[in-house]
FITORVEX-422441 format. One record per atom (N, C-alpha, C, O, CB): residue in one letter; x, y, z. Coordinates in steps of 0.05 Angstrom, whole numbers, plus 5000, padded with zeros to 4 digits. Glycine has a CB too. Example, Ala and Ser with C-alpha at 12.3 -4.5 7.8 and 13.67 -1.06 7.14 Angstrom:
FITORVEX-422441
A526448865156
A524649105156
A526449345156
A528549345169
A522649115181
S525749555142
S527349795143
S525850015157
S526850235161
S528249885114
***
This chain:
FITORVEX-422441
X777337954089
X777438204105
X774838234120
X773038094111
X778038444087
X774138384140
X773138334164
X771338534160
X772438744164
X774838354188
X767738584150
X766638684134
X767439024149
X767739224135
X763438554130
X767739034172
X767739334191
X769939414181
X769739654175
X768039344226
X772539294175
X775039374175
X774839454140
X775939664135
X777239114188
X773339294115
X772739414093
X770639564087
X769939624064
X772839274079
X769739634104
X768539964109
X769240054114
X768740254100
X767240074120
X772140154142
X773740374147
X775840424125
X776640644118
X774940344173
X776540214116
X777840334087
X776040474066
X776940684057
X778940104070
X773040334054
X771740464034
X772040834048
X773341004036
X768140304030
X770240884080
X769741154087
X773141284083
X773541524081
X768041174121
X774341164083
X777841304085
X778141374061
X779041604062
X780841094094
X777841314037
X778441264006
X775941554005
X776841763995
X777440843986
X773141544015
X771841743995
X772742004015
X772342234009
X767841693989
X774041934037
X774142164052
X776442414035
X776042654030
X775242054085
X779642164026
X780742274016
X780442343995
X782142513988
X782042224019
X778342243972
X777842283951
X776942623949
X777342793932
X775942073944
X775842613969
X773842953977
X775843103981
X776443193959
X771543004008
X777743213999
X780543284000
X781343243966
X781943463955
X782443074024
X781443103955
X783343173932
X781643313916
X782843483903
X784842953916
X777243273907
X776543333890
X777243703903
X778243863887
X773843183882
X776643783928
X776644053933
X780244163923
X780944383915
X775744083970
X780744083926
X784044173919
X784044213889
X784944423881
X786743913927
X783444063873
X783644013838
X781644193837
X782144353819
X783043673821
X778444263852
X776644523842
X777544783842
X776944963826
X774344563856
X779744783870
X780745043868
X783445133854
X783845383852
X780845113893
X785344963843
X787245033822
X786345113804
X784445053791
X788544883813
X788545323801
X786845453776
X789345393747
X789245523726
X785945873784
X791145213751
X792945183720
X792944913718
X795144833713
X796245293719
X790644673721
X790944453713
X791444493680
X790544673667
X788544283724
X793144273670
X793544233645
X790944053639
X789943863651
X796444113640
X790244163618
X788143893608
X787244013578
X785744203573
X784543833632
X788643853560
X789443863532
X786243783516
X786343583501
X792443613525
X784143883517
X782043973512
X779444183515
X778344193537
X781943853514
X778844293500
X776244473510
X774844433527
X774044213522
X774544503496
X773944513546
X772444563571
X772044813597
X771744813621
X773244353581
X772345063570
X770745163577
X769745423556
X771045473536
X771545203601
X767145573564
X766345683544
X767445853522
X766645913500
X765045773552
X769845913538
X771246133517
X773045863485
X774145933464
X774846373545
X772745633493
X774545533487
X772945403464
X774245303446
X776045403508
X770545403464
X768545303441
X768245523414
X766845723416
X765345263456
X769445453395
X768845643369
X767845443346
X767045223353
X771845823358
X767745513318
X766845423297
X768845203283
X768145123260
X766345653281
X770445133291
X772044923282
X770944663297
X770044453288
X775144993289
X771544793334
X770544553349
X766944533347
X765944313351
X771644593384
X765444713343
X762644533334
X761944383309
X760444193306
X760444703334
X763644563287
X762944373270
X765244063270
X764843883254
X762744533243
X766244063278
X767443713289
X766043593300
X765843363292
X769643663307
X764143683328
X762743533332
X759743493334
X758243343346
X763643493343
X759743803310
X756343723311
X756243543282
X754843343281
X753844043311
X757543623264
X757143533240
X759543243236
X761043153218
X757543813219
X759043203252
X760642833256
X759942703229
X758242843219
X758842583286
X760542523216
X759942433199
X757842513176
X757042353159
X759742283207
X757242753178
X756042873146
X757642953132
X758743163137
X754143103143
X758142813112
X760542813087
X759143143085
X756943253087
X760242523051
X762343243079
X761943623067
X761443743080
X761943983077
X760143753050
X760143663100
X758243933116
X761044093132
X763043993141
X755143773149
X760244363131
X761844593140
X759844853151
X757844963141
X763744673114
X761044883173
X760745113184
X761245443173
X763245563180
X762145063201
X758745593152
X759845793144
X760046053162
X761446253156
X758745833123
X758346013189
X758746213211
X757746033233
X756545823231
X757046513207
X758546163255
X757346093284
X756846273301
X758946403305
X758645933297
X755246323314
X755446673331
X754046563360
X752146403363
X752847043312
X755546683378
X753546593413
X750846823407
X751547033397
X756046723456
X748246793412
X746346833407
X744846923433
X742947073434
X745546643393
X746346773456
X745046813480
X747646763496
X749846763485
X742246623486
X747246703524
X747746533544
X748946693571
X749546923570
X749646323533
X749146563594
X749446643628
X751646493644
X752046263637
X746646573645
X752646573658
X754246443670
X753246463702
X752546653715
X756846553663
X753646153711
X752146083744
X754145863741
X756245833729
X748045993751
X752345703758
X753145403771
X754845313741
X757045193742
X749645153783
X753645383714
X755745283699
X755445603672
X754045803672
X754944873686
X757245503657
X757245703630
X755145633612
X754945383614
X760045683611
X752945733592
X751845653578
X752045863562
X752246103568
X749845563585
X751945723525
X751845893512
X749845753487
X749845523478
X754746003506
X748245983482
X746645863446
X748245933429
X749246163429
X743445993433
X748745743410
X750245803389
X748345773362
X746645603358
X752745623390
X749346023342
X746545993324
X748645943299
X750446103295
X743846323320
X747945683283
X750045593265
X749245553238
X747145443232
X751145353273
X751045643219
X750545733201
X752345553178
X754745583173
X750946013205
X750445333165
X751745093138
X751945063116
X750245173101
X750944903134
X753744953106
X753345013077
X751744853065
X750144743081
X755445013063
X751544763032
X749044663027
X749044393039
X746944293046
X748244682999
X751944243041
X751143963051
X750443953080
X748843803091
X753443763047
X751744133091
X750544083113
X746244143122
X744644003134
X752644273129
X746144353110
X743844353104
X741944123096
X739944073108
X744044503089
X742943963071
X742343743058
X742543563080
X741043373078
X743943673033
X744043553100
X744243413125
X742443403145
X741943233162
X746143473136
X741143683140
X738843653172
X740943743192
X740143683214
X737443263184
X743343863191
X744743893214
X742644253227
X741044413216
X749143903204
X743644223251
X741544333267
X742644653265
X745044733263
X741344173300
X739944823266
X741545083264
X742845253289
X743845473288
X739845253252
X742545083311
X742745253338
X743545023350
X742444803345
X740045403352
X745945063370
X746344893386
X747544963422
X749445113420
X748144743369
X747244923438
X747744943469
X750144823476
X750844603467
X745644813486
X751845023498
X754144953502
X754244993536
X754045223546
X756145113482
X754544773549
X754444843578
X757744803586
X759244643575
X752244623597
X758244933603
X761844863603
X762644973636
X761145103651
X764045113572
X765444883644
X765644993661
X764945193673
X764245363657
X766644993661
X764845283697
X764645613707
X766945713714
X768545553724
X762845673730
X767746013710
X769346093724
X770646133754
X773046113760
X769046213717
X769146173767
X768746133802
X769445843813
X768145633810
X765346193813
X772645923830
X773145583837
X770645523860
X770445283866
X776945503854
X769345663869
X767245633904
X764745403885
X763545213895
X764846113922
X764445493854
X762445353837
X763745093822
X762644893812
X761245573815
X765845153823
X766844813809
X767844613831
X768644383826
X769844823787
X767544763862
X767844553877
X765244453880
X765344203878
X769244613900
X763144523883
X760644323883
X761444163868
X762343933872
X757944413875
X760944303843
X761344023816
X763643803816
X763443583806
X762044163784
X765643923828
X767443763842
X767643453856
X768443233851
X767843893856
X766143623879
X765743453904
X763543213899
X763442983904
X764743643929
X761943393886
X759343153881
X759343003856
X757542853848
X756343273880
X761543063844
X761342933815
X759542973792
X758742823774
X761042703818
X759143253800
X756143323783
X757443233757
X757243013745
X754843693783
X758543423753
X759743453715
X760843143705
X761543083682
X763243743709
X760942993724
X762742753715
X759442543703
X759042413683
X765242593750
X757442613732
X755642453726
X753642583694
X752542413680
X754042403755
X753542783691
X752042883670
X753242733641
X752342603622
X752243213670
X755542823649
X757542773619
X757542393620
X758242273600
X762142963625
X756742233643
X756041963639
X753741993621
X753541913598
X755441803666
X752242113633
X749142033621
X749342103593
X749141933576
X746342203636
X749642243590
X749642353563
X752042173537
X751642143513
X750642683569
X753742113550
X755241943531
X753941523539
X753841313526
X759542043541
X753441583559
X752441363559
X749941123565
X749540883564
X753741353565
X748541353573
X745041243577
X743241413563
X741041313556
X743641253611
X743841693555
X741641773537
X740841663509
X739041763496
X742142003533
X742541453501
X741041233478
X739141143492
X737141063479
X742840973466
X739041123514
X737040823521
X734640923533
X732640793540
X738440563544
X735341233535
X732041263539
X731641603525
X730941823533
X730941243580
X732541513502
X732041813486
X730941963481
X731542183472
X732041863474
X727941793488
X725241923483
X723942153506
X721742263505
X723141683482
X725742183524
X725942323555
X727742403565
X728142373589
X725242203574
X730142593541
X731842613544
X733842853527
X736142753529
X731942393544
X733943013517
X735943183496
X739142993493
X740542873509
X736643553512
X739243033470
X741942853460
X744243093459
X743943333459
X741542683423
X746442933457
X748743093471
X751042983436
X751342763427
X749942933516
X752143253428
X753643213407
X756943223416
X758743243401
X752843423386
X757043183444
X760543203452
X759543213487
X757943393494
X762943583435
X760343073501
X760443013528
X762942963543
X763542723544
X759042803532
X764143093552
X767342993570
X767543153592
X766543373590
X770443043552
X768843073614
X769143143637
X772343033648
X773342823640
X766643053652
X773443213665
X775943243675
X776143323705
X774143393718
X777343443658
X778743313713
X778643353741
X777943563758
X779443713745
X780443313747
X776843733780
X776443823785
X775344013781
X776144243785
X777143803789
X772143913768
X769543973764
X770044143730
X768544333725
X768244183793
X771144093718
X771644103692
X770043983669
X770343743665
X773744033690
X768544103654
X767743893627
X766744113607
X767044353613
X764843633633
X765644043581
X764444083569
X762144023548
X762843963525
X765444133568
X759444043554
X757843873540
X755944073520
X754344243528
X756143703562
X756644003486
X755244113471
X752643803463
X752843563458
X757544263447
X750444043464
X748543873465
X745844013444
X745644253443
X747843823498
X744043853431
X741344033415
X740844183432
X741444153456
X738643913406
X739344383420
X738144613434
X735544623423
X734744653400
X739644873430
X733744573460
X731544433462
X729344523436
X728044373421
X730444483491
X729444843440
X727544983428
X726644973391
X724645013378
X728545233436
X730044893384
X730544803349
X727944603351
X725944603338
X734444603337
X728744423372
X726044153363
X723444173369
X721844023359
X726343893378
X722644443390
X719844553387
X719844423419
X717544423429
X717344423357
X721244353431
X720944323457
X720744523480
X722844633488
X722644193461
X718544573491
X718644783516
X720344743543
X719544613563
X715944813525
X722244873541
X723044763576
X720945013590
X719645203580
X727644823589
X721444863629
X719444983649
X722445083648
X724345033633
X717244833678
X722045283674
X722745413695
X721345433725
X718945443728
X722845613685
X723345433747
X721545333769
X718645453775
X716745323783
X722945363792
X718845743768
X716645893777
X715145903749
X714946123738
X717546183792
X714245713738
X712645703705
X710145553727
X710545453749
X714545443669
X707445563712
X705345443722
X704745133706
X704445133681
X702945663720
X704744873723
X704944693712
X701844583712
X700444553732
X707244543723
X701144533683
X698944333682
X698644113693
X700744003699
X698444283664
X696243973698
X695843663709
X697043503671
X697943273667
X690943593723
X696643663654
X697943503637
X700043383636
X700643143637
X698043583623
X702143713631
X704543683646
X706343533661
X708543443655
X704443763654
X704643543688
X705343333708
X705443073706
X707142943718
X703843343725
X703742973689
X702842663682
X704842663662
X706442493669
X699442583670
X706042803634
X707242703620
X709342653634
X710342443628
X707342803601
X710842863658
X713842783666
X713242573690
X715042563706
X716043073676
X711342443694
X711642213711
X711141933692
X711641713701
X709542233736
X710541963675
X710741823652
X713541803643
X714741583642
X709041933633
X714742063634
X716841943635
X720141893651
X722441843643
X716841993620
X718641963680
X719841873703
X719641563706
X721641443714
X718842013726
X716841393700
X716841143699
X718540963676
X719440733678
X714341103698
X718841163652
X720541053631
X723741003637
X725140813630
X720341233609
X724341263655
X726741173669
X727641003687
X729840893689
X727341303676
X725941003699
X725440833723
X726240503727
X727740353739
X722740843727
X723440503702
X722540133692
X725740073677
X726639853681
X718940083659
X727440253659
X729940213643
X731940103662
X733840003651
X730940483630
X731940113692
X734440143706
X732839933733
X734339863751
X735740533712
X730539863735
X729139853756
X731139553766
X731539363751
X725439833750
X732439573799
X733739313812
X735439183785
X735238943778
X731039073828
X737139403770
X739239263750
X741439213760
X742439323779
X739939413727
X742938873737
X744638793755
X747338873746
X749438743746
X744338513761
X746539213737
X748439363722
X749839533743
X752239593744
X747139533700
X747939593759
X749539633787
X752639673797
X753939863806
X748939443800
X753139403791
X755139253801
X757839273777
X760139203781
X753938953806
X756739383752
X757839333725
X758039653718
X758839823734
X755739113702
X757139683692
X757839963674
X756340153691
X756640393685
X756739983637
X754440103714
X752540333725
X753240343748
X751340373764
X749540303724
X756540343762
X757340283786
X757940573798
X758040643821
X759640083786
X758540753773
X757041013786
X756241213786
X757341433786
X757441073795
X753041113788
X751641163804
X750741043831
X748940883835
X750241193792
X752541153850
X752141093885
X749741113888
X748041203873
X753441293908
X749341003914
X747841003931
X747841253956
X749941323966
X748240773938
X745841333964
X745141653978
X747841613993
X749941713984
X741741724002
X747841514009
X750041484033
X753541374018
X755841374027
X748441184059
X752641323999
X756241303991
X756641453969
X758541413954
X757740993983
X754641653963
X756141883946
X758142033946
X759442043967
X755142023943
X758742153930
X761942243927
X762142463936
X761042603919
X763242263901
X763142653959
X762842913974
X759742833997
X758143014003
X762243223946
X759342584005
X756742664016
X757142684042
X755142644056
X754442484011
X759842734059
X760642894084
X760043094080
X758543184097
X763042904094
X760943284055
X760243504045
X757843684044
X757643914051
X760743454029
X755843474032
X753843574026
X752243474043
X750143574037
X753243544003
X751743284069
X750443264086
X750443574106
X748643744110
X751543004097
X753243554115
X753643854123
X752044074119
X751344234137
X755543934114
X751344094093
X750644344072
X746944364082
X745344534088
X751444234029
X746944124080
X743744074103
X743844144127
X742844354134
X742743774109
X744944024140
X744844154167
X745344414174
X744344494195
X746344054180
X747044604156
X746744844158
X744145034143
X743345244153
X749244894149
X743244954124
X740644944104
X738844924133
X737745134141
X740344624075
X738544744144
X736144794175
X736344814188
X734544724203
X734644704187
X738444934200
X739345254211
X738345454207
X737045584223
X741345344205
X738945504182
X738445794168
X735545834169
X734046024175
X739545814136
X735145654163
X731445644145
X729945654173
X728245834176
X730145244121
X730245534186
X729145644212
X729445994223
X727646134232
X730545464234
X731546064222
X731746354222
X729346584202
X728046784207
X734846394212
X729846414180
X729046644156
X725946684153
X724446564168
X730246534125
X724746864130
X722946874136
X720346674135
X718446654151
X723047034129
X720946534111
X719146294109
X718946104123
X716745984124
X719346174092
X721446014139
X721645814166
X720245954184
X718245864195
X724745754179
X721346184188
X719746304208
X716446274208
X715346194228
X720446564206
X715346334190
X712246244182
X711646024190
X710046064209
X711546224153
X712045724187
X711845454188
X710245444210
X710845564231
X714345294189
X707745274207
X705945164233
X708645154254
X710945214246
X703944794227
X707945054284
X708944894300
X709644584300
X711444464312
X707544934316
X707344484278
X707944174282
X709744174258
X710043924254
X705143934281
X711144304238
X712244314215
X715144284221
X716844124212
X711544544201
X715544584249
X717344584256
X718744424275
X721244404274
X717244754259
X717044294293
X717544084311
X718143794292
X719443604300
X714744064331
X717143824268
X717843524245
X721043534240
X722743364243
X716043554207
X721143834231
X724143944217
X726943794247
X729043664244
X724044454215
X725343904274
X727443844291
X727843524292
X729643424306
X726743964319
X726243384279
X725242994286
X727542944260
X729342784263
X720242824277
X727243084235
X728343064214
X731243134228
X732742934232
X727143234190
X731743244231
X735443344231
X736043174245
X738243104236
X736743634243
X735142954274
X736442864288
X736042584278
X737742424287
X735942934312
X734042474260
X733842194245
X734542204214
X733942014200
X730542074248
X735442334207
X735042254184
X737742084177
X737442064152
X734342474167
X738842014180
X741041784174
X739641504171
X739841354152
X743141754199
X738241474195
X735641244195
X734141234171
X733741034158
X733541304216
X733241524167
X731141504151
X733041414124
X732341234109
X729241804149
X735541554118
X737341504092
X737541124090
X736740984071
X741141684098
X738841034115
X739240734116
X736440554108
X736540314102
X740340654148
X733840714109
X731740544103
X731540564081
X730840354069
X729640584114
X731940834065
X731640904037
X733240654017
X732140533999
X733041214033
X735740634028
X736840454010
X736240104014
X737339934000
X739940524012
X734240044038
X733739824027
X731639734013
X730839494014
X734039714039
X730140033992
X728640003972
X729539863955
X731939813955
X727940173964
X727939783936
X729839663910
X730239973897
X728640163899
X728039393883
X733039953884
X734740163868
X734140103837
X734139883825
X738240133875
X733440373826
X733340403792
X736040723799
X737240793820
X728540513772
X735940833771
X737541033762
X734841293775
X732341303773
X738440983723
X736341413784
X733941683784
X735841993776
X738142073777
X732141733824
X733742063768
X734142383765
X736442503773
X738542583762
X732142533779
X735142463809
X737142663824
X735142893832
X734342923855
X739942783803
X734343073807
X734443363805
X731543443799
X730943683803
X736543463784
X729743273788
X727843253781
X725543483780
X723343393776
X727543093791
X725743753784
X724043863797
X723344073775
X725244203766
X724843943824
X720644143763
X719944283753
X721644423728
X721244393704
X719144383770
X723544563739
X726144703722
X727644613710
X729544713699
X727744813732
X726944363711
X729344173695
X727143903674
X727943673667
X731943973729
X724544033670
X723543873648
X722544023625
X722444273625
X721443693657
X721643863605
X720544073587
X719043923568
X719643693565
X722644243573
X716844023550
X714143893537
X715543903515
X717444053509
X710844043538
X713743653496
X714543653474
X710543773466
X708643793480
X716443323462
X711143823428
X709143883420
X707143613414
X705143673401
X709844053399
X707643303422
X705943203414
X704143173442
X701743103440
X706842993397
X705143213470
X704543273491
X705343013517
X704042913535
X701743343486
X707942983510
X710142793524
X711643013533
X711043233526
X711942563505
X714242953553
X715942983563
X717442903576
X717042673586
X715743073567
X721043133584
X723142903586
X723443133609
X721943273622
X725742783558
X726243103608
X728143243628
X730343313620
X730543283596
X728643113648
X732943433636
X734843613623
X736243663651
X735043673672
X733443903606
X738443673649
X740343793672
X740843493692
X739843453714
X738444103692
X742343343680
X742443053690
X744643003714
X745142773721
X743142853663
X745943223726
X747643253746
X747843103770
X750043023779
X747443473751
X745343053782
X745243013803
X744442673806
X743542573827
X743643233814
X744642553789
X743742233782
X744842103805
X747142123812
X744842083752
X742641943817
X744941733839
X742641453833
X740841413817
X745241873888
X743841283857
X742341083853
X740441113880
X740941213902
X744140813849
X737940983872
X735340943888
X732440913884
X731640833862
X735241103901
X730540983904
X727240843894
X726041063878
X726241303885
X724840773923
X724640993857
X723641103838
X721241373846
X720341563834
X722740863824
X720941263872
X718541483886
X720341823894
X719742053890
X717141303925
X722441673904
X723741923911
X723142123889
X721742323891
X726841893915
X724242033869
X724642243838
X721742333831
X721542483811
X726142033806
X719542263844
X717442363838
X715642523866
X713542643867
X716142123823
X716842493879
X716142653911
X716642873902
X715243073900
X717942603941
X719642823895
X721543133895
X720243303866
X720543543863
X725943053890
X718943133846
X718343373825
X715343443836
X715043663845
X718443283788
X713243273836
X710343323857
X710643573870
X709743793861
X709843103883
X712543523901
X712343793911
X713944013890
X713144243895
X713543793941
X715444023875
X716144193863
X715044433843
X715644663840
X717244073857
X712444213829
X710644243815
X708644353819
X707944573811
X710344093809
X707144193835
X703544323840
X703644513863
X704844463884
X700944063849
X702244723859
X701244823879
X699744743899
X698044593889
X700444953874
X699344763929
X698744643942
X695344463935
X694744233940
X699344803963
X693544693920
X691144693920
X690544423898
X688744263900
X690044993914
X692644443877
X692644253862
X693643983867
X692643793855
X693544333845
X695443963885
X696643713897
X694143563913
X693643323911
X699143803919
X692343773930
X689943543941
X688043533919
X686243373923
X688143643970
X688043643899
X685643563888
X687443293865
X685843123856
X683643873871
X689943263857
X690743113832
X693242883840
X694142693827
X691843343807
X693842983866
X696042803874
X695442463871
X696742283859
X696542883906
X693242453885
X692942043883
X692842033852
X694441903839
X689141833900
X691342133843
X690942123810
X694242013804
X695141783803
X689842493792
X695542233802
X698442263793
X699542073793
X699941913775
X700042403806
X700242073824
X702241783835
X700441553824
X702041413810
X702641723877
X698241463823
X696841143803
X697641223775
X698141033761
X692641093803
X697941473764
X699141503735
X702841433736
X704141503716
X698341863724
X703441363747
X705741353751
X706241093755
X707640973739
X706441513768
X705040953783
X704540683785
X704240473764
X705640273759
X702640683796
X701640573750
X701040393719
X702640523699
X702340423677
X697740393707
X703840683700
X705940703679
X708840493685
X710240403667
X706741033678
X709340443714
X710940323721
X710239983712
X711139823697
X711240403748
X708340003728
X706239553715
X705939643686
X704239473678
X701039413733
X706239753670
X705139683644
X708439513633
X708839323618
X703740013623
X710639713648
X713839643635
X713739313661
X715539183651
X717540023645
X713139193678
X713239033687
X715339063713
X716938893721
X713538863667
X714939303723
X714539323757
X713139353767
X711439513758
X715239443770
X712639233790
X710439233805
X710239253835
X711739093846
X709439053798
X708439433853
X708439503874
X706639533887
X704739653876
X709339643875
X706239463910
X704039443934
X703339743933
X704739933941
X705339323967
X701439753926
X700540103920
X700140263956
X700440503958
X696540113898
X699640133971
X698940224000
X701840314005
X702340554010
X697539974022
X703140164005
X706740144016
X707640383998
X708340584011
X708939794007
X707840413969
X708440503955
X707640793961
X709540953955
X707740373938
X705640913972
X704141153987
X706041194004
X707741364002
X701141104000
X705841034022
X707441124048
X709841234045
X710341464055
X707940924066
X712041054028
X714941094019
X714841303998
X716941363987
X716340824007
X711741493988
X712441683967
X711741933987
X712642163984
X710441653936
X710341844002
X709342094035
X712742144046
X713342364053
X706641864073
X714041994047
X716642014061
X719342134053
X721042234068
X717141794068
X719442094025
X721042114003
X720442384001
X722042503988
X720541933979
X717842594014
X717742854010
X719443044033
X719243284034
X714842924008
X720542914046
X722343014062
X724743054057
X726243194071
X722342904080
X725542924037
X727743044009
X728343273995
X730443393993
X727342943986
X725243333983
X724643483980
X724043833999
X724444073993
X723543343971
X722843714020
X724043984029
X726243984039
X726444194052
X722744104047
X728543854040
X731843974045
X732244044024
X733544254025
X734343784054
X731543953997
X733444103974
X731244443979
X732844633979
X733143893930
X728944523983
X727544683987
X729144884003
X729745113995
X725444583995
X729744754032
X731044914046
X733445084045
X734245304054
X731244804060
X734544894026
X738144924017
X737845194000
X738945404005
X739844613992
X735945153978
X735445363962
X735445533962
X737045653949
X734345383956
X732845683983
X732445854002
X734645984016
X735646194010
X730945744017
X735445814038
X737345874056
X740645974043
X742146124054
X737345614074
X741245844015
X743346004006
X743646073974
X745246013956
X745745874016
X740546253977
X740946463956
X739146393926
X739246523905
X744446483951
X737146053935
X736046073919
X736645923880
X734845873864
X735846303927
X739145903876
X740545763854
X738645943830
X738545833808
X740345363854
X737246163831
X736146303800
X733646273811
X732246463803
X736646133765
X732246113828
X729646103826
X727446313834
X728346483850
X729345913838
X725646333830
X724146513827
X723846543859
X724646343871
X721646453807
X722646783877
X721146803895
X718146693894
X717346623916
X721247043899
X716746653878
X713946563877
X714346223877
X712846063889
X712146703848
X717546103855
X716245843863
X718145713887
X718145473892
X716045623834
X719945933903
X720045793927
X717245733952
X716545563968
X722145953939
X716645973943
X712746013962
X711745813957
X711545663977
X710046253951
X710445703930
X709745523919
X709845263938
X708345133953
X711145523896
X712245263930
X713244973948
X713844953968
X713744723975
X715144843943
X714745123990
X713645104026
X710845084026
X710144884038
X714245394048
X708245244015
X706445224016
X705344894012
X703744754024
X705945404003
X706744863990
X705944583984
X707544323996
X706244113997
X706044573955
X710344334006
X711344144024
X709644184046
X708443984053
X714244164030
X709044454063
X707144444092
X704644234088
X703944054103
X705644794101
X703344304062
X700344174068
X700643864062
X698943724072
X697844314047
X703143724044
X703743514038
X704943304064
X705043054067
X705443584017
X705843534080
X707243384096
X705243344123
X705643174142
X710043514101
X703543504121
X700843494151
X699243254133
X699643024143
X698043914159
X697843254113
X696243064104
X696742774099
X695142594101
X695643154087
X699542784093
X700442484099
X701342394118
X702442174116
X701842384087
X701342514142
X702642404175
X704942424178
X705842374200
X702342124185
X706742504156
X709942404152
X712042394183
X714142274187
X711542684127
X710442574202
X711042574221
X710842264237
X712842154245
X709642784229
X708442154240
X708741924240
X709541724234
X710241544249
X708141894241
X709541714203
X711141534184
X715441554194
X716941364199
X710141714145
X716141784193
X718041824207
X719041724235
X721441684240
X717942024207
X717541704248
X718141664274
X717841334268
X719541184277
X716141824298
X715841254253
X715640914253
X718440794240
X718940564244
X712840804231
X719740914230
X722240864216
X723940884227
X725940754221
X722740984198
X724041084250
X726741094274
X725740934283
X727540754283
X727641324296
X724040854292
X722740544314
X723740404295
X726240404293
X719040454323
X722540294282
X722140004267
X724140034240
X724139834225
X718439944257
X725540224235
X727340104210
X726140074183
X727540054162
X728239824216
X723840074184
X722340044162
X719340234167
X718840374187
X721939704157
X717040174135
X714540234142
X713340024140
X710940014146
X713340424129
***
């Protein structure tokens, strides 16, 4: 077959795939002969699958303790064992993320395969890098943005999660690029790809990414209107107009990095310290395939404040680097700059999106944060030029 002609079939297949995931988000009587969603989790179904194989152990109470409903359901559950389970170490608190009610919120998860890709990771790569990661006691996902994932609850293990607008140390920072390199080096140009890790796509053949390209282009629209766009130097805003009309270019260059597993989502709000002074991450939704810099652009600007980014940034990215050569990747550190200067232009579209519709919980201070800190990131490394060398030349 005639490579053009098995491309207009692949774009035909995800086109209709998108059409069916939006149709299955918005029904609301799919049959699906399992729990998935919050109301549907009680003390029978945790203790099945939290207490999996501890002979005896039983559930003598379970009570929701907390939880909110957004982009998905979450609930703390505070659980209560008898002595074997006790004698077990089974955990006293456990987290339940589950569908949402709102079909407008399960079509994201839908379209992009969020819930499908989380409930991968968790049933099937959080062995392999556990140490940067919360373990998951029941993971499944269904059609049209449906799942349910009961998982530890961070805090039982003494783990701090951030939140976007939390103030992040240079410690901090270094532990989750540390263990951004752990992820990284696990998956780095695997020829798993092709095999059990087939999906996770690539930027441009993700699942809804007619969808969610769109969702950008309207995101810088808006953000130009509003008030923080409105603020933006002249040369910021003149970048934003270079960005909307290249970036396909810039996407087609991205993927002929070499590809590891990344994040996705990486940004401040979605990691959290342990007490020996490591850390992982949490909220594994947005996983695709690509270059390991991206996933660390996007938490950088997420992270430091502007003032701290010029004083700790090179630091950082070489902590990241030699965390990468110690696992046995290795990279032209000059090149490696350039493609992590560029990769921050990622970062401000998910910035913009944020902003422009409503923000997803995040604080007002750490959206400031981070325009402040994408503006000065993006004047100090030329990205403007680096950009334009890439619509020229295809490459840096």
């Amino acid at each position: 077959m005639r490579p053009d002609r098995s491309q207009a079939l692949a774009e035909a297949a995800l086109d209709a795939l998108e059409q069916s995931d939006m149709a299955l988000a918005h029904a609301e009587g799919l049959k699906i002969d399992a729990p998935h969603t919050a109301a549907q989790v009680n003390l029978e179904f945790l203790e099945q699958v939290v207490a999996e194989g501890a002979a005896g152990a039983k559930l003598a109470a379970a009570e929701i303790v907390d939880g909110h409903d957004g982009m998905t359901d979450r609930r703390r559950w505070k659980l209560s064992w008898n002595d074997a389970g006790l004698a077990a170490g089974l955990p006293p608190y456990a987290f339940a993320k589950a569908t949402p009610h709102g079909a407008y919120l399960r079509e994201t998860l839908a379209l992009l395969h969020m819930a499908e890709n989380e409930m991968r990771f968790y049933s099937q790569l959080q062995s392999e890098v556990a140490a940067i990661a919360p373990k998951a006691y029941h993971a499944a996902f269904y059609p049209g943005g449906r799942f349910l994932l009961i998982m530890e609850d961070l805090e039982t293990r003494g783990l701090q999660p951030y939140w976007a607008h939390h103030d992040c140390s240079v410690d901090h920072a270094g532990a989750v690029l540390d263990a951004l390199a752990q992820l990284h080096a696990a998956f780095w140009d695997s020829d798993r790809f092709s095999g059990d890790l087939a999906w996770l796509r690539p930027r441009t053949k993700k699942f809804g990414r007619k969808w969610h390209r769109q969702s950008y282009l309207e995101a810088r629209r808006r953000y130009l209107e509003m008030e923080l766009g409105q603020t933006l130097p002249e040369d910021i805003r003149q970048l934003l107009s270079v960005w909307g009309q290249n970036d396909l270019a810039v996407y087609d260059y991205w993927e002929m990095l070499t590809p590891t597993a990344l994040h996705g989502d990486s940004h401040l709000g979605n990691t959290y310290g342990a007490p020996d002074g490591t850390a992982g991450l949490f909220d594994w939704q947005v996983m695709f395939r690509g270059h390991g810099l991206r996933d660390v652009a996007y938490f950088m600007m997420s992270a430091l404040p502007d003032v701290m980014r010029r004083s700790h940034e090179t630091v950082l990215l070489d902590r990241y680097l030699d965390a990468l050569g110690s696992r046995g990747v290795k990279m032209d550190r000059a090149k490696a700059k350039r493609d992590y200067a560029l990769f921050i232009l990622d970062q401000w579209d998910a910035h913009m999106k944020a902003y422009a519709f409503g923000g997803y919980g995040h604080m007002p201070e750490a959206r400031i944060r981070t325009r402040d800190t994408l503006v000065g990131a993006l004047q100090a490394h030329g990205v403007s030029d680096l950009l334009e060398h890439v619509v020229r030349k295809g490459t840096l």
